[in-house]
C-alpha positions in Angstrom: -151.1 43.7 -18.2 -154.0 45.6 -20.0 -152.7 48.5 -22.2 -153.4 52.0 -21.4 -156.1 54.2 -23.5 -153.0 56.0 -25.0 -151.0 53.0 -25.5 -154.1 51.4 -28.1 -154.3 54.5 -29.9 -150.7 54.5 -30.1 -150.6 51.1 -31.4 -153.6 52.2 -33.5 -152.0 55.1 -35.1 -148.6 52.8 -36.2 -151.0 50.2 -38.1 -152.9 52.8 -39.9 -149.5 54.1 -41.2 -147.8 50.9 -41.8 -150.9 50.0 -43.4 -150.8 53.0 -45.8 -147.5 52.7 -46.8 -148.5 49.3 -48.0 -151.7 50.4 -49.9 -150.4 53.9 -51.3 -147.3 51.7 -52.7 -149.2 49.4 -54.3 -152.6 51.3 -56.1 -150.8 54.8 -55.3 -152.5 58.1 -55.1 -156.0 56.7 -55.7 -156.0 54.2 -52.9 -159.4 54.3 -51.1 -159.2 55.0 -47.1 -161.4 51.5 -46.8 -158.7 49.6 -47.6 -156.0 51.4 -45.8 -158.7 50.8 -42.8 -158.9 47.1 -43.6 -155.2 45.9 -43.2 -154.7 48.2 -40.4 -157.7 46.3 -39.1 -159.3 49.3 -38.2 -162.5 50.9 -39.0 -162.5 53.8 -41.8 -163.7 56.6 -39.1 -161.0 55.7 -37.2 -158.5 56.6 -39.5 -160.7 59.6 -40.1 -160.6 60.6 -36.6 -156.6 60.2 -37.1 -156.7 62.1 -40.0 -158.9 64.3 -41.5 -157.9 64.0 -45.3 -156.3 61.9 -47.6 -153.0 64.6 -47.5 -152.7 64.2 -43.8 -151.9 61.1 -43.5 -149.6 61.0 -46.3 -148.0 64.0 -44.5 -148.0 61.6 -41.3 -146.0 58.6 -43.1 -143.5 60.9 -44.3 -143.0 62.4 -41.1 -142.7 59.2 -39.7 -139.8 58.3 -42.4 -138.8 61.5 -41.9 -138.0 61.0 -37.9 -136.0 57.8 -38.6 -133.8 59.1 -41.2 -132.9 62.1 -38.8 -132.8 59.9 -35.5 -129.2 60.0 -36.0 -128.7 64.1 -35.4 -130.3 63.7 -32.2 -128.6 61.3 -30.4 -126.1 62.6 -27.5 -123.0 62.2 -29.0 -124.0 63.5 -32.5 -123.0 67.4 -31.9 -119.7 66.3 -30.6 -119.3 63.4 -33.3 -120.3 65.0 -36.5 -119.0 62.6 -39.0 -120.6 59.6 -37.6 -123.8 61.5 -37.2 -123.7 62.2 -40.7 -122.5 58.7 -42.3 -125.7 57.4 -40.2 -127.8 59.8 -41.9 -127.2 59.4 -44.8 -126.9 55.7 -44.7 -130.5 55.4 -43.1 -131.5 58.3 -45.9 -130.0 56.0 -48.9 -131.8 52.7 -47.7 -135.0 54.8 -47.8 -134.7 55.3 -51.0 -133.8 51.8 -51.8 -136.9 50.3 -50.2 -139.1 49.4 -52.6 -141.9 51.9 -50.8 -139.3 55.0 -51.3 -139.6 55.2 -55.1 -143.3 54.2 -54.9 -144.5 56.8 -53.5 -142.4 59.6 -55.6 -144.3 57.9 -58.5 -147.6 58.2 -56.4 -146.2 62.0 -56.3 -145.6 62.5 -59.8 -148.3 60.8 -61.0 -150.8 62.5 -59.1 -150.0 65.7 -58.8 -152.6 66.6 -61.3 -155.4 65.1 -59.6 -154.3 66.0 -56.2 -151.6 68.3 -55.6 -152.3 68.7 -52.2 -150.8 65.1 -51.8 -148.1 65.6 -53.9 -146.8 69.1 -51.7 -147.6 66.5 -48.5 -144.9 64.3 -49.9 -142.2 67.0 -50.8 -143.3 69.3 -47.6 -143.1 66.5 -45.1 -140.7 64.5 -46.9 -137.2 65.7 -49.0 -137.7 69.8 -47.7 -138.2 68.9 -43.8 -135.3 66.3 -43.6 -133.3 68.7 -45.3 -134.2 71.2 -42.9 -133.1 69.4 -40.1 -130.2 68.4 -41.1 -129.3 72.3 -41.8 -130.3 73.1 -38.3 -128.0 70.4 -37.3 -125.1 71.9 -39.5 -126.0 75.3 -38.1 -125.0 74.3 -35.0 -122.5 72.8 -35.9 -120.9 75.7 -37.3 -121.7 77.8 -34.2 -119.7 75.4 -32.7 -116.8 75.8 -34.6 -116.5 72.3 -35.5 -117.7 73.1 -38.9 -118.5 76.4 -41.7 -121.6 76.1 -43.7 -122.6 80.0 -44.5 -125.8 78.5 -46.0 -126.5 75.3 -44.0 -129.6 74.6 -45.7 -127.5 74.5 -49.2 -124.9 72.7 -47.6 -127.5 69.7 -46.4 -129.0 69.6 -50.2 -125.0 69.3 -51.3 -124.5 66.0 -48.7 -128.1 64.8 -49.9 -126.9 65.1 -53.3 -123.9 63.1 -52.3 -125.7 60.1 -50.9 -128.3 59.9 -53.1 -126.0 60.3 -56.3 -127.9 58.8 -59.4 -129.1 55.8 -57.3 -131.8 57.5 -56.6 -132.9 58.3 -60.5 -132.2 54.8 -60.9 -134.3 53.2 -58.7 -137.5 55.5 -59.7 -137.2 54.1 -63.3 -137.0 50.5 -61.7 -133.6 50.1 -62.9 -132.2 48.0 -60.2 -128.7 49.3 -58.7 -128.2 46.9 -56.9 -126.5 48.5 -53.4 -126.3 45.9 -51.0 -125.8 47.1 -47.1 -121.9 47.2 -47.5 -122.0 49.3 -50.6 -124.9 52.0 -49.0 -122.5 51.9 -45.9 -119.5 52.9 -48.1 -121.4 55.4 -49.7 -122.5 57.1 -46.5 -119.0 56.7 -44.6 -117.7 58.3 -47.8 -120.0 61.2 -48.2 -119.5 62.3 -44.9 -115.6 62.4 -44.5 -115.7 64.1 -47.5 -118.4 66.6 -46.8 -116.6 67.4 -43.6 -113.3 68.0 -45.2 -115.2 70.6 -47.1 -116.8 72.6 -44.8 -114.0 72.3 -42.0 -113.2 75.6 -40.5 
């Protein structure tokens, strides 16, 4: 069956960013749009059309990453399940960090932030700040809900980030390998969220 106009620039769209995470991993901030355009097997005006600058489609990738680590806080049973939705959070939020693109493009970040802050804010904006935010709107409702008590929820998500992320997060930027296999990030999350929750129960 022939794909749809929306389905090709669908698919389209997901090679362009798979093919930028690739590119801005490996050469970073200075990464030409050609070669983006080349593995995604794409010409360069249409990742143009896509998006219009260099920041944009940074700011696209890390929405992207930004949508699977908060898929878990929209599923159905999240607002009535909190703990699970959290331990899943942060378990997709840890192996994030852990893939060998998450560090990659902080470096890219802090690296380049003098020749092209607007990149840099892309990362942090679109990145770290909004799946924070989310996650406090999630813990807002919670807390309407009585099934928890954040007064700040926005603090309260940085304090569970903080829990996940702990040092390994330091660790893998400096390349020193922590070595978390899946069982260990599992742990990490499963713990981090009991224990969050036993904070802010009501």
């Amino acid at each position: 069956m022939p794909r749809l106009a929306g389905q090709i620039d669908v698919s389209k769209n997901e090679a362009i960013l798979d093919a930028a995470v690739e590119v801005f991993a490996e050469r970073g901030i200075a990464a030409s749009v050609e070669e983006i355009a080349r593995r995604a097997c794409v010409s360069k005006q249409t990742v143009y059309n896509h998006y219009g600058a260099k920041a944009d489609l940074v700011r696209a990738v890390m929405d992207r990453r930004v949508h699977e680590i908060t898929a878990s806080l929209d599923t159905p049973t999240a607002v009535e399940h909190p703990e699970e939705a959290l331990a899943e959070f942060g378990r997709v939020l840890l192996q994030a960090v852990m893939r060998p693109q998450g560090p990659a493009f902080m470096r890219m970040a802090i690296l380049g932030v003098g020749e092209m802050p607007e990149v840099a804010a892309a990362i942090y904006e679109a990145g770290a700040r909004a799946s924070r935010r989310r996650l406090a709107a999630f813990l807002e409702l919670e807390t309407k809900a009585g099934r928890l008590s954040c007064p700040d929820p926005l603090q309260a998500a940085e304090f569970f980030a903080g829990m996940v992320l702990g040092s390994h997060q330091t660790a893998t930027l400096l390349g020193v390998d922590p070595k978390l296999d899946e069982a260990r990030i599992d742990g990490i999350a499963v713990e981090a969220a009991a224990r969050f929750l036993r904070a802010y129960t009501p």
